[in-house]
C-alpha positions as CSV (number, residue, x, y, z in Angstrom):
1,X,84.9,116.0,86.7
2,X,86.6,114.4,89.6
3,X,87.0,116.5,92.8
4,X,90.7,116.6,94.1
5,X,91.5,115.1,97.7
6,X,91.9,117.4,100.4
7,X,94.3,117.6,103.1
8,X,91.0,116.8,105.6
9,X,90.6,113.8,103.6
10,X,93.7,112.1,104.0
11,X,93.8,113.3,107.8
12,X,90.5,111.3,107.6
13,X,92.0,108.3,105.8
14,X,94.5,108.2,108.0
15,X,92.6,107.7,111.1
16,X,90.6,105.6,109.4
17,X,93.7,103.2,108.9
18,X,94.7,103.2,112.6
19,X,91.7,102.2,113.6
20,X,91.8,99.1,110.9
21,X,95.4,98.4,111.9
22,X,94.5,98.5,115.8
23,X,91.6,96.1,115.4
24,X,94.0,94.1,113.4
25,X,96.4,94.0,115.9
26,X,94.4,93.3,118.7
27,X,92.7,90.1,117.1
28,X,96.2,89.1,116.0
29,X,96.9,89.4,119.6
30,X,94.2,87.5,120.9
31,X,95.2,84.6,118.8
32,X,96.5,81.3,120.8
33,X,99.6,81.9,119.5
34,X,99.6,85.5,119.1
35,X,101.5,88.2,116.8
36,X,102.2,91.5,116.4
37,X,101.0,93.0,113.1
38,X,104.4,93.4,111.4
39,X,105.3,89.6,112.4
40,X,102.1,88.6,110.9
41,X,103.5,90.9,107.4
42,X,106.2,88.6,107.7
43,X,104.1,85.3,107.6
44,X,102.4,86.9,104.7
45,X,104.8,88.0,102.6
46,X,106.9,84.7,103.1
47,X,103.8,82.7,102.0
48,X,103.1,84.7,98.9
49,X,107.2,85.1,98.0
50,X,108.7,82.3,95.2
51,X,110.0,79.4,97.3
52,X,108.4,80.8,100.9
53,X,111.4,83.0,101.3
54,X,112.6,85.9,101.2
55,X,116.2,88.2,101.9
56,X,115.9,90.3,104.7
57,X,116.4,93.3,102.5
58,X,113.6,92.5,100.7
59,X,111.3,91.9,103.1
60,X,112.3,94.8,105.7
61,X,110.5,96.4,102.4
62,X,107.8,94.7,102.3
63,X,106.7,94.7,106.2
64,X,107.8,98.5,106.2
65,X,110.5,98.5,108.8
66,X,114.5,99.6,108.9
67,X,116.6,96.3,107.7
68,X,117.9,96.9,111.5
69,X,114.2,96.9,112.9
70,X,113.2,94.0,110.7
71,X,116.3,91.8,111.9
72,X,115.6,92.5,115.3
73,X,112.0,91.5,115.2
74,X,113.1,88.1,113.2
75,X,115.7,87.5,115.7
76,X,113.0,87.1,118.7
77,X,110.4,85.7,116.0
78,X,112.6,82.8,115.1
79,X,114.0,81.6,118.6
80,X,110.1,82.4,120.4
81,X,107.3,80.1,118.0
82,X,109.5,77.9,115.1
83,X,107.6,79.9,112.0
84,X,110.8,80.9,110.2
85,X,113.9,79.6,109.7
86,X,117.0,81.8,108.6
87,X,119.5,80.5,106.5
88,X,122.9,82.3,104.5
89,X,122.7,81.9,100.6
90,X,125.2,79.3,99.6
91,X,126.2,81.6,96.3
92,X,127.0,84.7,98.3
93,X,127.5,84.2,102.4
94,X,126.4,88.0,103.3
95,X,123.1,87.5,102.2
96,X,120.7,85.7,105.0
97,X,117.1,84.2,103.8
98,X,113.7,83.7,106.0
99,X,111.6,80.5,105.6
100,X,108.4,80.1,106.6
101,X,108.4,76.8,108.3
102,X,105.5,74.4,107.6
103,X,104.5,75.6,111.3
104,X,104.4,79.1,110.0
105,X,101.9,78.0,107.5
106,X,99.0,76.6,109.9
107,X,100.1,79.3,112.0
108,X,99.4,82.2,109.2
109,X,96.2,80.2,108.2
110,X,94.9,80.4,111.5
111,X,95.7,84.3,111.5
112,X,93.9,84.5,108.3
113,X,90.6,83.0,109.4
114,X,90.9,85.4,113.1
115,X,91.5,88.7,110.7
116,X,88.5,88.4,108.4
117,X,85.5,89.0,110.9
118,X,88.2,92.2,111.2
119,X,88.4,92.8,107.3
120,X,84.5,92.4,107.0
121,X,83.7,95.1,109.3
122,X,85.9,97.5,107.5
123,X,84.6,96.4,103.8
124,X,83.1,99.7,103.3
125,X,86.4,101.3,103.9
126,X,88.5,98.8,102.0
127,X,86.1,98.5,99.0
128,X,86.8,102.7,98.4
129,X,90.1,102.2,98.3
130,X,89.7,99.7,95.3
131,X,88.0,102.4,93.5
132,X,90.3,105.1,94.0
């Protein structure tokens, strides 16, 4: 029979994850062109969405901020490296998509390839949580 996770484990877990997310971040910020973490989300997530977009709604969601947080990181996103475009939906003008720009898509491959050395060294960490 299975033995139940303890409160020491998650504490565990969750120190665990900082110290993946912090050496993600910092290899994100070493980049050429670098990122935060959460702007790199946003590359993600608007290469994997239908038609490389997404509402701001839905991807404040996604990248785990406030729609308020999210808008202000696209705001300074957008106007600082051209890998999103915003644009208001034609059907209903409230409603404002991101694009990732063709830019944004060399940009997030490049991201990619500097993250996986990253994602290798964790394996043992990241393969557990498969099986959970």
């Amino acid at each position: 029979h299975k033995a139940m996770a303890t409160l020491a484990d998650w504490l565990s877990f969750r120190c665990r994850h900082e110290e993946i997310k912090k050496a993600l971040e910092k290899t994100l910020l070493e980049c050429e062109h670098s990122v935060s973490l959460n702007e790199f989300y946003t590359l993600y997530f608007l290469s994997k969405s239908e038609d490389k977009a997404l509402a701001i709604q839905d991807l404040s969601q996604k990248v785990g901020l406030s729609p308020s947080a999210t808008s202000r990181m696209l705001q300074q996103f957008e106007h600082s490296c051209g890998v999103i475009m915003r644009t208001t939906c034609k059907t209903d003008k409230r409603s404002t998509f991101i694009h990732l720009t063709p830019l944004g898509t060399k940009r997030l491959a490049i991201f990619l390839k500097a993250i996986d050395p990253v994602l290798k060294r964790y394996d043992a960490d990241l393969t557990a949580l498969k099986k959970s």
